[in-house]
C-alpha positions as CSV (number, residue, x, y, z in Angstrom):
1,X,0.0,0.0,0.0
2,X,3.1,2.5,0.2
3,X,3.1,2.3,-3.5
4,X,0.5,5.1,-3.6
5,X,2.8,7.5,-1.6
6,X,5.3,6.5,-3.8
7,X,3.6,7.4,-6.2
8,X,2.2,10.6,-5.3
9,X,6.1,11.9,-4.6
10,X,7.4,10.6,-8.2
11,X,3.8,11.6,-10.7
12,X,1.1,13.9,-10.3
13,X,-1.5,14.3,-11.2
14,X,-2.7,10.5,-11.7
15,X,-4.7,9.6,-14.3
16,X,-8.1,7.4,-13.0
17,X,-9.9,5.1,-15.4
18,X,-12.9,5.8,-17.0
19,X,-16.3,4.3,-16.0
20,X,-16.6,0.6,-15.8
21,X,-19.9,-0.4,-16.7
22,X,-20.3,2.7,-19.5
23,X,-17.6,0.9,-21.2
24,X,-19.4,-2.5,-20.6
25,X,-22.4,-1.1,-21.8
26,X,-20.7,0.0,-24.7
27,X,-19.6,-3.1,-26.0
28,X,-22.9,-4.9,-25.4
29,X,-23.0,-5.7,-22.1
30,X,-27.0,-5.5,-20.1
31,X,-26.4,-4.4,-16.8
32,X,-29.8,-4.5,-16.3
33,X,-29.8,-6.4,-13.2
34,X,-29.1,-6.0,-9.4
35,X,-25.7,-7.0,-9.3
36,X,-25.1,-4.4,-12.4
37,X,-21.1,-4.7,-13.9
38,X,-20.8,-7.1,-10.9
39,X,-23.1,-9.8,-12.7
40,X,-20.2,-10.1,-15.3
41,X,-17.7,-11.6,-12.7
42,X,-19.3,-14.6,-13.1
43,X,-21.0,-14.4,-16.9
44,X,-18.1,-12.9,-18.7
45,X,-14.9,-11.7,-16.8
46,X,-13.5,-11.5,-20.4
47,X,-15.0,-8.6,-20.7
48,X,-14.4,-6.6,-17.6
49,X,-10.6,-7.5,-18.0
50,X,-10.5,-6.6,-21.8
51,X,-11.7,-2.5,-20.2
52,X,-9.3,-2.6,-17.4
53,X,-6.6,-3.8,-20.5
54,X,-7.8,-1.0,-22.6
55,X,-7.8,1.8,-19.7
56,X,-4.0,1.0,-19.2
57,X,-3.5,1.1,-22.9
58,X,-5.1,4.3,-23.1
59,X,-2.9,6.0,-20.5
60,X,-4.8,5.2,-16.9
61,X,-2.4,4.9,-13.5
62,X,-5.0,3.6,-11.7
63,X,-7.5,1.3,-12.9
64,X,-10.7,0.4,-10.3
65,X,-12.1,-3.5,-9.8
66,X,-15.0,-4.3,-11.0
67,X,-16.6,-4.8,-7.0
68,X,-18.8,-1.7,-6.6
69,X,-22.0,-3.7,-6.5
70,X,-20.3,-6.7,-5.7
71,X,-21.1,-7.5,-1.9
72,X,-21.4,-10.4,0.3
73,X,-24.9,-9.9,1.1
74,X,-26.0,-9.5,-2.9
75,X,-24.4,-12.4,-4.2
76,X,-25.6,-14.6,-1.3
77,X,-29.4,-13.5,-2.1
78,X,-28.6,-14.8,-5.7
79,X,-27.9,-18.1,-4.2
80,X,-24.2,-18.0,-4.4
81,X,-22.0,-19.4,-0.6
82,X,-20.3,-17.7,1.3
83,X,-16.9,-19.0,-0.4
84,X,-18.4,-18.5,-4.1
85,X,-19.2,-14.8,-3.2
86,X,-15.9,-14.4,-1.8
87,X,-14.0,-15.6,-4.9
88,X,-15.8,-13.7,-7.0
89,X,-15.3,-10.6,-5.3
90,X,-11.3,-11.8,-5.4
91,X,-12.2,-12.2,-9.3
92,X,-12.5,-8.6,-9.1
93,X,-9.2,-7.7,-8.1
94,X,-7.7,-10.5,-10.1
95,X,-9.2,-9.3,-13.5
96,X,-7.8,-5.9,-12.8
97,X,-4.6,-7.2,-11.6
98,X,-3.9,-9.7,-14.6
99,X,-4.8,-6.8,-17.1
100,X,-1.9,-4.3,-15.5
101,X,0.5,-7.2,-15.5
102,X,0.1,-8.3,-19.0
103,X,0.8,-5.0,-19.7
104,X,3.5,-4.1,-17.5
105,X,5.5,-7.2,-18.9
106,X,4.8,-5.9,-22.2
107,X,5.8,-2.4,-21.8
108,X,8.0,-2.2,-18.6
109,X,11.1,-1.7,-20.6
110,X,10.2,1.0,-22.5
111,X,7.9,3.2,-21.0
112,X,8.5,6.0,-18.6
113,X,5.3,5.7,-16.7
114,X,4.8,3.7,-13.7
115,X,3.0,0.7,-12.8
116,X,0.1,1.1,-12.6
117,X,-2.3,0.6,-9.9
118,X,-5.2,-1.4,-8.8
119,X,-7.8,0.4,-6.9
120,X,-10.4,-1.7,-5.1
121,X,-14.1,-1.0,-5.6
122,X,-16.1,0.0,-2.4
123,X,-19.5,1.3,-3.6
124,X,-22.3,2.4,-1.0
125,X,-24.7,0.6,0.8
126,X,-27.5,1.9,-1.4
127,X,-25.5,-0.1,-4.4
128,X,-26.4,-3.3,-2.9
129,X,-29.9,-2.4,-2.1
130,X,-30.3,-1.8,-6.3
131,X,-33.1,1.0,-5.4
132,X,-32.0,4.4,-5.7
133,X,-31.0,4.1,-2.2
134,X,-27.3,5.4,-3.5
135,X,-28.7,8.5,-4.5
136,X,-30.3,9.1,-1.4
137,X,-28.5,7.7,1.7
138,X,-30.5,7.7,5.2
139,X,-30.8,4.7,4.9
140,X,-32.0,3.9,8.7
141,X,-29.2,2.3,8.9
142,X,-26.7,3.0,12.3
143,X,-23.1,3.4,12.1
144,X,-22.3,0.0,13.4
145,X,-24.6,-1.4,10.9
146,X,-22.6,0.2,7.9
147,X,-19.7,-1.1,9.4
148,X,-20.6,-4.2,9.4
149,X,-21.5,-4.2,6.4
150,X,-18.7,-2.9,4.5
151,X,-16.0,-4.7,6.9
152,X,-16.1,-8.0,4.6
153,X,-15.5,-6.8,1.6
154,X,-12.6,-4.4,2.4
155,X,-11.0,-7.1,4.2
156,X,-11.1,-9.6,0.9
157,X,-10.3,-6.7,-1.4
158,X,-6.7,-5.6,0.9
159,X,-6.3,-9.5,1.6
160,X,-6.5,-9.6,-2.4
161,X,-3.3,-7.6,-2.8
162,X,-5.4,-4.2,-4.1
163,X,-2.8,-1.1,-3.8
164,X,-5.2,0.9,-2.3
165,X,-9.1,1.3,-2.0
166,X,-11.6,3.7,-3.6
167,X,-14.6,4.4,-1.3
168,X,-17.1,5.7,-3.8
169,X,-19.7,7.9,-4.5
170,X,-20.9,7.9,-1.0
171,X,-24.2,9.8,-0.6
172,X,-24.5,10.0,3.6
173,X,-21.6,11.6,5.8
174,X,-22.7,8.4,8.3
175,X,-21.5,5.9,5.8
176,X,-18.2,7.9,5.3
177,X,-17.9,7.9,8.9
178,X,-18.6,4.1,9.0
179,X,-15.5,3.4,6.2
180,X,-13.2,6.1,7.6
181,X,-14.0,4.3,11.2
182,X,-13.3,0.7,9.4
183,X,-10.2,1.8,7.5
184,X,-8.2,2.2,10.9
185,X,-8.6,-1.7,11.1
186,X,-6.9,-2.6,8.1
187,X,-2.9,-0.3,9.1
188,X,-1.4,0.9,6.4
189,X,-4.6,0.8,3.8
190,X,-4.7,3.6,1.4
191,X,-7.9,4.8,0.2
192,X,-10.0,7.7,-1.1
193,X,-13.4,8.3,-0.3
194,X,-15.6,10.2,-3.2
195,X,-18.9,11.8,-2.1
196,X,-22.2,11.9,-4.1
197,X,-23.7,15.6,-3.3
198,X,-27.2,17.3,-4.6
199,X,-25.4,20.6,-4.8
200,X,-22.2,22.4,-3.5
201,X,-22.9,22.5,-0.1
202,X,-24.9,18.8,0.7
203,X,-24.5,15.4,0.4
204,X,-27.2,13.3,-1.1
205,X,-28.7,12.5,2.1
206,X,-28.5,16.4,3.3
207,X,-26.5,16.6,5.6
């Protein structure tokens, strides 16, 4: 996880992918389903590798797994086990992973950029919900709750070997709280935490 500090002393700024699941959608993929880009971890991980490969190509430092939407809970309601859900959310970071390497190998010795980076996918609460509720936040949910929540899958995306995490588009300050609160269980973790606001002042939820 020191890479990023690394990284931020030798290059900035750093260049982010582009959206996952526009991409997708792009090249024919129907996300049309409560999982979303998630759904393809499982159908065709082809694809989501082939955008992470083509992100690096086209210039990205940081490249983000495809585990936004992919949660414990949400898999487990689509009758996948505990282990299955797992993996697949290590599918996540593997796609993304394989992607930079093969290019890496390929271009190591002649670029000046740096490696890039694999950024693991924490989306909101509301995400797994598939309702809207990751516009809106309040989701009468306490703060223990969304720790609990999000704990899992931050564990398996560090124990994964991500560089560092990306917290994102979190509508309610209470879920920020809840991943700033869990990141100080996982020492030396790296992250960013990216808010969804309805105007320059408030977040989603208001507050």
């Amino acid at each position: 996880m020191s890479q990023f500090a690394d990284y931020i002393a030798r290059q900035t700024p750093l260049i982010v992918d582009g959206a996952l699941a526009t991409e997708m959608e792009a090249r024919g993929a129907d996300l049309h389903d409560s999982l979303w880009s998630a759904r393809y971890l499982f159908a065709q991980p082809q694809l989501i590798h082939d955008v992470h490969a083509d992100y690096i190509a086209a210039g990205a430092d940081i490249v983000i797994t495809a585990s936004y939407q992919a949660t414990i809970a949400g898999f487990l309601a689509r009758g996948w086990t505990q282990s299955q859900a797992e993996q697949l959310i290590c599918t996540a970071v593997a796609l993304a992973q394989s992607a930079r390497d093969a290019w890496w190998d390929a271009n190591a010795a002649t670029t000046i950029r740096l490696r890039p980076l694999v950024a693991g996918s924490i989306g909101p609460y509301g995400a797994y919900t598939a309702d809207g509720g990751e516009y809106r936040g309040n989701y009468g949910l306490s703060l223990t709750e969304l720790k609990n929540f999000h704990r899992e899958r931050m564990r398996i995306l560090v124990d994964a070997g991500v560089d560092l995490l990306a917290c994102e588009t979190i509508p309610d300050l209470v879920e920020a709280q809840a991943l700033a609160e869990l990141l100080g269980e996982f020492p030396g973790v790296v992250a960013w935490l990216s808010l969804s606001c309805q105007n320059g002042s408030q977040t989603c939820a208001g507050q």
